[in-house]
DOFIVEX-173623 format. One line per 3 residues: number of its first residue (from 0); their letters; for each residue x, y, z of C-alpha. Coordinates in steps of 0.25 Angstrom, whole numbers. Example, Ala and Ser with C-alpha at 12.3 -4.5 7.8 and 13.67 -1.06 7.14 Angstrom:
residues 2
0) AS) 49/-18/31  55/-4/29
END
This chain:
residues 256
0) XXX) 0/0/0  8/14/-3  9/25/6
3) XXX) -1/34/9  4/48/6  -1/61/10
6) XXX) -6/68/-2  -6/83/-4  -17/92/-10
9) XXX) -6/97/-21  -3/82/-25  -5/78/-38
12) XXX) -8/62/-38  -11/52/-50  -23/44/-49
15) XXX) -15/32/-46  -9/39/-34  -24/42/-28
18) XXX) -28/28/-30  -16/22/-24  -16/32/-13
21) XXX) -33/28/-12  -29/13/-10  -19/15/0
24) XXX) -30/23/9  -39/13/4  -31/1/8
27) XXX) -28/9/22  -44/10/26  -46/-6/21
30) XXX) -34/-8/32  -38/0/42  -54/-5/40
33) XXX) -49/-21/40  -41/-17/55  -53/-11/59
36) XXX) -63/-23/55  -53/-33/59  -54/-26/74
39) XXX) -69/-26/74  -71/-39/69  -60/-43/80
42) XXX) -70/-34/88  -84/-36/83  -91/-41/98
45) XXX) -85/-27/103  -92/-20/91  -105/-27/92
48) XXX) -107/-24/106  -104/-9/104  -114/-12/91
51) XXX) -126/-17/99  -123/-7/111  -134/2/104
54) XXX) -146/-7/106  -156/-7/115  -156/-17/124
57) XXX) -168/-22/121  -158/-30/110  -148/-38/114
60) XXX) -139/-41/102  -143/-41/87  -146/-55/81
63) XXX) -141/-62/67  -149/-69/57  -139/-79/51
66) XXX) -126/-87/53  -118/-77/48  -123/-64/52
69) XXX) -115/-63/65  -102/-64/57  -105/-55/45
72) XXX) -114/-44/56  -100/-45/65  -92/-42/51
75) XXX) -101/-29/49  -101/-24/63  -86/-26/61
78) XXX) -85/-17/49  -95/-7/54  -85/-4/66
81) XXX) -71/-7/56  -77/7/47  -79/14/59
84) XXX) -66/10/65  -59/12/52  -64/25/47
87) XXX) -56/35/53  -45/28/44  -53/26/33
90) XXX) -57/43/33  -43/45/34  -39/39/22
93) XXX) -50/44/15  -48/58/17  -31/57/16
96) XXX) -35/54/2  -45/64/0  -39/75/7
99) XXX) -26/78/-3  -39/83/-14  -43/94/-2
102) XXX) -35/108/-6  -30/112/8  -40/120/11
105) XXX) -50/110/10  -39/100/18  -40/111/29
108) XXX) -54/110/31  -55/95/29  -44/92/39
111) XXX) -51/97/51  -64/91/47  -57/76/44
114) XXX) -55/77/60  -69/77/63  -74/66/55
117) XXX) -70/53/62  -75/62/78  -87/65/71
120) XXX) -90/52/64  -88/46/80  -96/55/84
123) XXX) -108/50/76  -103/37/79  -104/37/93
126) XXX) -116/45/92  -124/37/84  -119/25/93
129) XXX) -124/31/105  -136/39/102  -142/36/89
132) XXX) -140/19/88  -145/19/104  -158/27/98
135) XXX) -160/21/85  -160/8/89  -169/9/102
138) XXX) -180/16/93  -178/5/82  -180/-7/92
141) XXX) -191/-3/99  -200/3/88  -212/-7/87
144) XXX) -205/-16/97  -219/-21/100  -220/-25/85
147) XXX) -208/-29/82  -195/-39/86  -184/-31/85
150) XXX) -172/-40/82  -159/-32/78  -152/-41/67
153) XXX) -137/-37/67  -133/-35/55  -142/-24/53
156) XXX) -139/-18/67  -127/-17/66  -128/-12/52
159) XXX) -137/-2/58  -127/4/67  -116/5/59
162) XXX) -123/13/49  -129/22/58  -117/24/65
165) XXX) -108/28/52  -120/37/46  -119/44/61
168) XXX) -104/45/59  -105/51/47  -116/61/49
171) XXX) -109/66/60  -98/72/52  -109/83/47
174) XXX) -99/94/54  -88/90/45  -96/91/32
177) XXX) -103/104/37  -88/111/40  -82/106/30
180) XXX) -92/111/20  -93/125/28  -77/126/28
183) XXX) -76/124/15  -87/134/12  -98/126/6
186) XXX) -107/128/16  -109/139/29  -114/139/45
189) XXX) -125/148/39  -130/142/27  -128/129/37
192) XXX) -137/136/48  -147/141/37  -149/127/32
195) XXX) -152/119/44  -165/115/43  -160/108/31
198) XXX) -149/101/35  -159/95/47  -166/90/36
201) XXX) -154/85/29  -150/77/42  -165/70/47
204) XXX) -165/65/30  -148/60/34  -153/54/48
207) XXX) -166/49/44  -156/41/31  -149/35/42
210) XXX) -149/21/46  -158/23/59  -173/25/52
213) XXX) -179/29/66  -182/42/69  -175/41/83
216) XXX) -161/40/77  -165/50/64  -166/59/76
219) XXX) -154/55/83  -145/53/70  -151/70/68
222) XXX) -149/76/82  -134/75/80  -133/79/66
225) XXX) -142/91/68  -134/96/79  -119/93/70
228) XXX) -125/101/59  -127/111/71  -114/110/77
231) XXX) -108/110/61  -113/124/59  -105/128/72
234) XXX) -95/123/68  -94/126/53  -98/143/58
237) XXX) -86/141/69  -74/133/59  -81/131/44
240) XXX) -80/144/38  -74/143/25  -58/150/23
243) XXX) -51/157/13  -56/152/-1  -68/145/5
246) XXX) -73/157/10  -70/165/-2  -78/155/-11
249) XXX) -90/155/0  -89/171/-1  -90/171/-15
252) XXX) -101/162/-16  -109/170/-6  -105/182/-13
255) X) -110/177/-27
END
């Protein structure tokens, strides 16, 4: 595998260069991803336990419906936790080789922000793990419990979970989107503020598309984003203003 090499703005490189450099980050995240699976499978009772921990406990543990499902549900469950495990590396690799095509001004608004990507995507995890999966699952269980035998097949819970838990992770980086987008003047805190009620509306449609179809964690997967859009147009007044040719090409617009 050849070396990774830093890789300036100002380089010149031909195609075969970009490929061989894509294949080395490429072979580095499947390295880095089989370490990761190769732990959580070594793992995997650890990882179901910290998976069922969200039910209620009305459920005991979740049931299989053949020979093989145990096996190929552990496998799953595995490479659910390897992704999460392995994605702070896996980023890493994907924005070394993105971030040569930034000009440097566009690199020194994109730095900062690559910072907050992995704490915020946490922070939606452990969120979503806490608050939102407790919630959700509760509600689901017991709706028509008179008229129905809840039984929670694993595959599907733990597909459940997973899902819900990276949709989280990634919502919650709504903060880096909204600086980014203010810092590179695209956008402003007051055309932010002045479109609001819109961007509620944008959130309940992106909560309501996610994996939890009950209304319980619509509302819990809304609260936070509601209050990150909020907490983005602080920020973006207080550190998102646009410099130097950014802001001469948002004056120019405004002007025109």
């Amino acid at each position: 595998m050849p070396r990774i090499k830093p890789i300036d703005h100002e380089d010149r490189l031909s195609i075969v260069e970009h490929l061989d450099e894509l294949r080395s980050r490429l072979i580095v995240c499947a390295l880095v991803f089989a370490v990761a699976f190769g732990l959580c499978v070594w793992q995997n009772h650890l990882l179901l336990e910290v998976a069922n921990n969200p039910l209620p406990n009305s459920v005991d543990e979740p049931i299989t419906l053949g020979p093989s499902e145990a096996f190929t549900t552990t496998m799953t469950i595995s490479a659910y936790f390897a992704i999460l495990i392995a994605l702070p590396i896996i980023l890493f690799q994907i924005y070394g080789f993105v971030l040569p095509a930034f000009t440097p001004r566009e690199k020194k608004v994109a730095l900062p922000l690559l910072l907050l990507i992995p704490l915020l995507f946490i922070a939606g995890v452990v969120f979503c793990y806490f608050v939102v999966l407790p919630g959700a699952l509760t509600f689901l269980l017991n709706f028509n419990a008179d008229e129905f035998q809840n039984e929670v097949r694993a595959r599907d819970y733990y597909s459940f979970v997973a899902m819900t838990e990276i949709a989280m992770g990634a919502l919650f980086q709504v903060p880096v989107v909204i600086l980014a987008l203010c810092k590179l003047g695209i956008t402003t805190p007051e055309k932010l503020r002045k479109n609001r009620r819109y961007a509620i509306l944008v959130i309940a449609v992106i909560a309501a598309a996610l994996p939890g179809v009950d209304p319980v964690s619509m509302l819990l997967e809304m609260v936070p984003l509601v209050a990150l859009y909020e907490l983005s147009i602080l920020l973006a007044a207080a550190f998102g203003r646009p410099s130097g040719e950014a802001s001469d090409q948002v004056a120019a617009v405004e002007g025109s």
